[in-house]
C-alpha positions in Angstrom: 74.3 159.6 153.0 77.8 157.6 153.8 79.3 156.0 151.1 81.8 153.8 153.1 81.2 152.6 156.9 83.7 151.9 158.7 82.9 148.6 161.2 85.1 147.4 163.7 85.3 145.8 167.3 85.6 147.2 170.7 89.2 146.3 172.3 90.5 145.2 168.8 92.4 147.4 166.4 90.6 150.3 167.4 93.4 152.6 166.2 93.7 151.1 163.2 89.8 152.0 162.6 90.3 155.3 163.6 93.8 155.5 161.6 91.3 154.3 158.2 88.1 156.5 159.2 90.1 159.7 159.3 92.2 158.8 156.4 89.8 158.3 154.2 87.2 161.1 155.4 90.5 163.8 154.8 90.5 162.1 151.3 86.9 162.3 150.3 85.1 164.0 153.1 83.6 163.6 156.7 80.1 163.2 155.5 81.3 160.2 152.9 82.7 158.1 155.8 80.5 156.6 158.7 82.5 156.0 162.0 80.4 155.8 164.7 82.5 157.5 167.2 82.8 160.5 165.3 79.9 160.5 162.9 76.6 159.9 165.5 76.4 163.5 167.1 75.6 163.9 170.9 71.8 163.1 172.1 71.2 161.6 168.9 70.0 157.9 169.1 72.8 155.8 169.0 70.9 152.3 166.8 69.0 153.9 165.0 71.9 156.0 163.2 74.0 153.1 163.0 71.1 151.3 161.5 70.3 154.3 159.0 73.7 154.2 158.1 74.6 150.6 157.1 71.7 150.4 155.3 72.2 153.5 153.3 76.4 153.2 152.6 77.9 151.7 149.4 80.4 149.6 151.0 81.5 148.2 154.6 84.8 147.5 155.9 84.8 145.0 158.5 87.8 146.3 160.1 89.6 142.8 161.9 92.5 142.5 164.2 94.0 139.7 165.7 91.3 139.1 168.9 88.3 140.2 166.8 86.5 136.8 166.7 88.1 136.6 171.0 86.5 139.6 172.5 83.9 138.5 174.8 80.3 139.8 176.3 79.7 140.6 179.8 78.1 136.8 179.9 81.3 135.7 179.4 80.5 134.6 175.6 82.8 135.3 172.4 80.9 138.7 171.4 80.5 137.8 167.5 78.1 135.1 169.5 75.4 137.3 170.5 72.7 138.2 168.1 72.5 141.6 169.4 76.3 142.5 169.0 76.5 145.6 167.1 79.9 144.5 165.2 78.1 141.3 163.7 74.8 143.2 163.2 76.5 145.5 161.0 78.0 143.3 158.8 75.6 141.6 158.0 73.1 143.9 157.6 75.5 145.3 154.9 76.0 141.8 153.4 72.0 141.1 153.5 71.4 144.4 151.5 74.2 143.2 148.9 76.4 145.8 149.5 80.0 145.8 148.6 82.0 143.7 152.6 85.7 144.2 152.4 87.6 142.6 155.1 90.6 144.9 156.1 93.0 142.1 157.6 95.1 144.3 161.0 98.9 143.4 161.6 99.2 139.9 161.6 95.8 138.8 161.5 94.5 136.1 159.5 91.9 135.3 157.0 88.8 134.5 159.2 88.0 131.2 159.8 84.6 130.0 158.7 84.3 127.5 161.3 84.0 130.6 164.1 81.8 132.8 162.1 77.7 132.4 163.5 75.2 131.7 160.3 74.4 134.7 158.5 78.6 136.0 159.0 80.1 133.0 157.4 80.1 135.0 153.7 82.4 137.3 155.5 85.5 134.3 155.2 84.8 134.0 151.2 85.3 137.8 150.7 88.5 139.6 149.0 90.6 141.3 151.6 92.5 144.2 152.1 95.4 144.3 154.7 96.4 147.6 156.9 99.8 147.0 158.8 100.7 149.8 161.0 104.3 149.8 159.5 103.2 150.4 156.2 100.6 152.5 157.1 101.1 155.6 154.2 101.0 152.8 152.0 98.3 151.0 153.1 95.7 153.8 153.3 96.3 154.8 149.6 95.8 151.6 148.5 92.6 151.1 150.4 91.3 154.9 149.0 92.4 153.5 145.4 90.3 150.4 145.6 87.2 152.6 147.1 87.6 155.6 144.3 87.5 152.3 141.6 84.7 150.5 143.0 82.5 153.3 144.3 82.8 155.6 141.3 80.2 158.0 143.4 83.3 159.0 145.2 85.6 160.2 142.2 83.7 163.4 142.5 85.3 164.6 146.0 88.7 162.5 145.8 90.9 165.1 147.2 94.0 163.2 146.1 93.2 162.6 142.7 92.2 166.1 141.9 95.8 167.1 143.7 97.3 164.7 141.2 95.6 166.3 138.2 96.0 169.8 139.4 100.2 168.7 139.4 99.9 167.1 136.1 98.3 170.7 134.6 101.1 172.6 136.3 103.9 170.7 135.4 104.0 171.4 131.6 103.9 175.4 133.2 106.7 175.5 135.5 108.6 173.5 132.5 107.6 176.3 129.9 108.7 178.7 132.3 111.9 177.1 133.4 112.5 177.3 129.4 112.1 180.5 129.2 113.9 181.7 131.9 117.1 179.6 130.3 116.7 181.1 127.4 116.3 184.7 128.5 119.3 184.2 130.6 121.6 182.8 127.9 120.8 185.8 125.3 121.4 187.8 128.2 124.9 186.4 129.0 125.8 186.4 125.1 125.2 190.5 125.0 127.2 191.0 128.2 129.7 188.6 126.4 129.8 190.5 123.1 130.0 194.3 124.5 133.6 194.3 124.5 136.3 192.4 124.0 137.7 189.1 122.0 136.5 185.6 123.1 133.8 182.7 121.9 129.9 183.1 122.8 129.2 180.3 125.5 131.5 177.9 122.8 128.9 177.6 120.2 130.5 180.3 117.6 133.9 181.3 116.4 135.9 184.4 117.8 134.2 187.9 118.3 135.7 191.4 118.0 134.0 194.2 118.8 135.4 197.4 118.9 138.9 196.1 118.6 141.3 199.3 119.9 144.6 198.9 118.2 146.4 195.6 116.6 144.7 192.2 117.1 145.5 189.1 116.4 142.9 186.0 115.9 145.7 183.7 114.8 147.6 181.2 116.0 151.3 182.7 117.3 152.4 185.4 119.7 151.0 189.3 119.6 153.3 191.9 121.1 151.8 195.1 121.1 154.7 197.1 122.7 158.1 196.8 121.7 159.8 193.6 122.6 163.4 192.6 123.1 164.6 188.6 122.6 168.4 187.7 122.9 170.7 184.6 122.8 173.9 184.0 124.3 175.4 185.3 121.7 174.8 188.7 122.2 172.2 188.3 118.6 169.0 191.0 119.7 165.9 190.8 117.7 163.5 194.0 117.8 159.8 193.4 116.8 157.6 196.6 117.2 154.2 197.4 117.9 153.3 197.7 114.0 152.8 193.9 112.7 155.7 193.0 110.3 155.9 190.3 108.3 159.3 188.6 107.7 159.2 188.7 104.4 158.2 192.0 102.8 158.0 190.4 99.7 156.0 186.8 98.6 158.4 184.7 96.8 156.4 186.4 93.1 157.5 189.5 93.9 160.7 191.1 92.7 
């Protein structure tokens, strides 16, 4: 059984109907969405499907375009004139049976005018709309799929979208965890290459390291020469320091 049908005219906005049928079938399946070019099968008889369906779905979108109330018959009539035409047969079938009419307003059509609609349609002109514009099309179609998921709560069970949504919000906290933990395992692994050997700070967050100094080192402030080293002046004054660390005074001022 359909849960949505999808109604619209011949030679008005039939892309857009196709654009919405196909849409929302990906979303919640083919066998959710009625749309008679795609959902009566070959050899099968054509009313009484369409008849079967409309009275079975949970809601009808009376897909309208700018000409929908201009189309005419092969008399020469408006269409939406004749009591046989399948497009105002449909709807209000649908509206007879109390089910949920949504007008889904194409481009830059307007709200329908109750003065055109035949007795029986002129509900139709008092219903809430939903508008489907070609250039906002991504945008359009989710919103349309959001108000059906809310109203028709039968379809939450097979809305592809909102189970994708869930299945990202579960995931997320993962792939943070394990960003996390790869940060952390790569920072402990940087400080031990750090600390094998050598004299420097670990990623700036502790003091100076040594580990396994060889020979004299010197965490101070100041110069370190381990080698001798030779300074003059123009005076011809030399000053030797060796590799051994001297202090200038042998002796604190206490000592004698």
């Amino acid at each position: 059984m359909p849960d949505v049908f999808v109604n619209y005219r011949t030679g008005d906005e039939e892309s857009a109907a196709t654009m919405i049928a196909r849409e929302l079938a990906r979303r919640f399946g083919d066998e959710r969405i009625f749309f008679a070019s795609s959902s009566i099968e070959p050899g099968h008889h054509f009313p009484v499907e369409l008849v079967k369906a409309v009275e079975e779905c949970g809601a009808l979108l009376a897909v309208i375009g700018p000409r929908w109330a201009e189309i005419r018959g092969v008399d020469g009539r408006p269409a939406l004139e004749a009591e046989q035409d399948w497009t105002r047969r449909e709807i209000r079938t649908a509206l007879d049976r109390g089910a949920l009419v949504i007008p889904v307003l194409v481009g830059k059509a307007a709200r329908i005018d109750r003065t055109v609609l035949p007795d029986g349609l002129r509900e139709l002109a008092d219903r809430q709309y939903k508008r489907f514009d070609h250039r906002n099309a991504e945008s359009d179609l989710t919103a349309l799929g959001d108000t059906l998921a809310r109203l028709l709560p039968e379809l939450a069970s097979t809305d592809r979208d909102a189970r994708a949504a869930r299945d990202r919000a579960e995931e997320e906290p993962r792939e943070r965890s394990a960003r996390d933990a790869g940060h952390t395992r790569m920072r402990a692994r940087d400080v031990e290459q750090r600390v094998r050997g050598g004299i420097g700070n670990l990623n700036g967050d502790l003091g100076a390291f040594l580990n396994e100094p060889r020979g004299p080192v010197n965490t101070g402030r100041g110069h370190q020469y381990n080698a001798p080293h030779r300074e003059g002046d123009d005076s011809g004054t030399v000053h030797e320091r060796f590799e051994r660390f001297e202090c200038e005074h042998r002796r604190s001022d206490g000592e004698r």
